[in-house]
N, C-alpha and C positions, 0 to 999 in steps of 0.2 A: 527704827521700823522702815521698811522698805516697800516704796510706792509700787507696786503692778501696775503695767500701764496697758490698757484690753483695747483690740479694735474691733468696735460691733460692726455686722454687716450690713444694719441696716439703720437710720435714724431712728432715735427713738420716737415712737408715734407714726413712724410709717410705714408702708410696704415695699417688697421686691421693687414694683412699678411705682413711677407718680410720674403721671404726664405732668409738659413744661407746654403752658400756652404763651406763646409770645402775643401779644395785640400790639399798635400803634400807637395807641395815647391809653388814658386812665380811664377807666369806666366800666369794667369788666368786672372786678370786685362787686361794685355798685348792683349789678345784674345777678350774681349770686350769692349775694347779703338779700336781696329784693326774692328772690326766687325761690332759693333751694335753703333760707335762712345760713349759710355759712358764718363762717366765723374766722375772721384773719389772725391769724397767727403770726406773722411776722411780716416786718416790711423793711426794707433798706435799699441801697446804692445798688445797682446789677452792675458785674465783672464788664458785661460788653455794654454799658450806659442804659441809663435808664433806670427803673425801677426794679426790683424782684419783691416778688411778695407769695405770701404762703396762705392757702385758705384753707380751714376743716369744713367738707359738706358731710355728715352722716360719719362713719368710720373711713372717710377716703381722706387723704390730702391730694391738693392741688399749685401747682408752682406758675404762677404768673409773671414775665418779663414783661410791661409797660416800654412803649417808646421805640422808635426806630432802632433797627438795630445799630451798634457800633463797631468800630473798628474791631475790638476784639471779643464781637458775639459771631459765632457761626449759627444761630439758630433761626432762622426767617418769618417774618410775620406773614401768618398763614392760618384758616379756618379747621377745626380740626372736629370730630365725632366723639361723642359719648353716650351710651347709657347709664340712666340714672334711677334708682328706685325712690319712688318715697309711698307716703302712708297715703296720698292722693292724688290722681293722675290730672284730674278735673282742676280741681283747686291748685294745683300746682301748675298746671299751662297758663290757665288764668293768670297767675301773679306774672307768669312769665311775658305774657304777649303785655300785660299794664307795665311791666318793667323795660319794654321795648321788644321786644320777640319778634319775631315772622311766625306767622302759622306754616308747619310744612305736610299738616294733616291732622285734623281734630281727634281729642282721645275717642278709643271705641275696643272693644273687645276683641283681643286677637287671637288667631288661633292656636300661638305657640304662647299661648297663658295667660296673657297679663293684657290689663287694660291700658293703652297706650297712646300718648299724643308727642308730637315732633314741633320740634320748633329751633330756628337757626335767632341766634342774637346779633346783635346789630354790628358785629365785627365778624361774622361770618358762622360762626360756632355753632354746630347741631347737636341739640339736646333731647337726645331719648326719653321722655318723659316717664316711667313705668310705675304702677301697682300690679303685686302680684294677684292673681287669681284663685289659684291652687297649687297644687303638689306639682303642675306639668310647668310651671314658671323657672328661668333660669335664674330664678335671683337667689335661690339658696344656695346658689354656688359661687355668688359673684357679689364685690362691694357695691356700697352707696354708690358711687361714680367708677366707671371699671371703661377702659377707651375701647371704641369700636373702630376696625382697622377695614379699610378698602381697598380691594386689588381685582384688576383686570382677569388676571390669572391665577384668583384665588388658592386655588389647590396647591400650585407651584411654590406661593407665598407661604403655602402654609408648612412645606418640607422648608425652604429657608430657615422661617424662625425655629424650628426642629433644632438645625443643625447650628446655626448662627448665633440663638440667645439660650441651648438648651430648654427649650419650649414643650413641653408635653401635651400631646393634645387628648382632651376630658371629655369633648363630642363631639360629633359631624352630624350635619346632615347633607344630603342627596338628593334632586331630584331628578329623573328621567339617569339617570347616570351620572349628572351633573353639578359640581358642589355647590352650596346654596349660602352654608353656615358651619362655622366651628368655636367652640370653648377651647385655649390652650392658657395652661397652667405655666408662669414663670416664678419659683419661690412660694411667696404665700400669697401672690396676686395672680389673678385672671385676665385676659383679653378676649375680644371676641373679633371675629373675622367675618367678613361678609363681601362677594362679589359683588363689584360693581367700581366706578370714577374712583382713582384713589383721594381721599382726604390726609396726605400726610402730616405729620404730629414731631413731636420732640417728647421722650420720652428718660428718665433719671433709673436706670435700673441697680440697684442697690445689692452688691455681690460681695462676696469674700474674698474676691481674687480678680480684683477688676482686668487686672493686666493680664491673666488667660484669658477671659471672657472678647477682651479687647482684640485678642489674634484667633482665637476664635471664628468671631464676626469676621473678619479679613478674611480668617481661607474659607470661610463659607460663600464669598464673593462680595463682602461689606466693603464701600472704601471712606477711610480714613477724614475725619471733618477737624478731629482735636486728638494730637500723642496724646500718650498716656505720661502724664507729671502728677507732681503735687500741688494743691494750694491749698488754703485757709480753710477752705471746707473741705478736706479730704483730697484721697487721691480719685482723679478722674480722667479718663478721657474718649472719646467719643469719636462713631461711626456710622454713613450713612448706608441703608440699604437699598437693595434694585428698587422699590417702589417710591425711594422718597424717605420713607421713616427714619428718623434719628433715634440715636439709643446712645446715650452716655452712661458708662461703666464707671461704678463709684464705691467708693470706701470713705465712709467716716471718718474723722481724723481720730485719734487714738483718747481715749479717755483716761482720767487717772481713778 
């Protein structure tokens, strides 16, 4: 009998997207076992030192590198945006500001649907707190945890990821003329975009073809942080863009 041997394009359990938060030491986990209840799924040695660890919040994953970085991590420790939905906007800042939080605006009723409170953790991290409200809520379009992206030049940023990550965009809004906000659809994951200080991120985007995707990003004006090779987890390699964002193009190693 003869083995087949399949290479899926995406780990199993996760999506297109999974941000990679680097922090500086251990504690980060801690804050979203405390928070948002997660649940780690794996833990071991990271490629550039350090730790790497994997968390479930809701139907999202999460990739955490622990520990300065090393010689051969290009990913930098840096604070990075998210929202997040759960069943309590209230009850959930709470646990957050007990588990160390900052308040960076008490929940309250907002006008694009959802009752919402903001809090950054004690490594920098801003967490969009959200319950939906109604049918006008972006959360039926978007995971448990889905990264919120900032650029100066929003609009501009948002033709890059267009052309650079095959990014579709699902909505905008305007105002005065002037972009405000967008939903762009990569695979079976969402991002969201919003003007204003970039908070750049590291992001694991999970493709069929990493190595087009990877010259892709290049002639869209990415440059280059990791060729594209292989290693133990798959083939991967990785590109920064004009604002800062990292995006690593990835393929599962092949299954039998």
């Amino acid at each position: 009998m003869t083995t087949v041997m399949t290479e899926p394009a995406v780990r199993e359990g996760f999506t297109t997207v999974t941000p990679y938060i680097r922090v500086p030491e251990a504690g980060l986990v801690d804050f979203l076992v405390q928070t948002f209840d997660a649940k780690e799924t794996m833990s071991g040695s990271g490629g550039g030192g350090g730790m790497h660890r994997e968390v479930r919040i809701g139907d999202s994953m999460v990739m955490i590198g622990e520990g300065a970085a090393g010689a051969g991590s290009v990913m930098p420790v840096r604070p990075v945006a998210f929202h997040v939905f759960v069943a309590d906007a209230d009850e959930t800042f709470r646990r957050a500001l007990a588990a160390g939080a900052t308040s960076l605006g008490e929940p309250a009723d907002r006008p694009y649907g959802e009752r919402s409170g903001f809090v950054a953790d004690r490594f920098g991290n801003h967490w969009y707190i959200s319950t939906p409200l109604g049918p006008d809520s972006v959360a039926g379009a978007l995971r448990t945890v889905t990264p919120f992206l900032h650029a100066v030049r929003a609009a501009e940023y948002h033709e890059f990821l267009e052309r650079a990550l095959g990014a579709s965009g699902e909505m905008r809004h305007d105002e005065g003329g002037e972009f405000r906000y967008a939903r762009l659809r990569i695979g079976d994951a969402a991002i969201e975009l919003g003007t204003g200080e970039g908070m750049p991120g590291s992001f694991m985007l999970y493709v069929t073809d990493p190595d087009e995707r990877y010259q892709q990003a290049l002639a869209a004006g990415a440059t280059s942080v990791m060729p594209m090779s292989d290693a133990p987890y798959g083939r991967v390699g990785g590109v920064e863009d004009p604002v800062g964002n990292q995006w690593f193009f990835a393929r599962p190693p092949a299954s039998r």
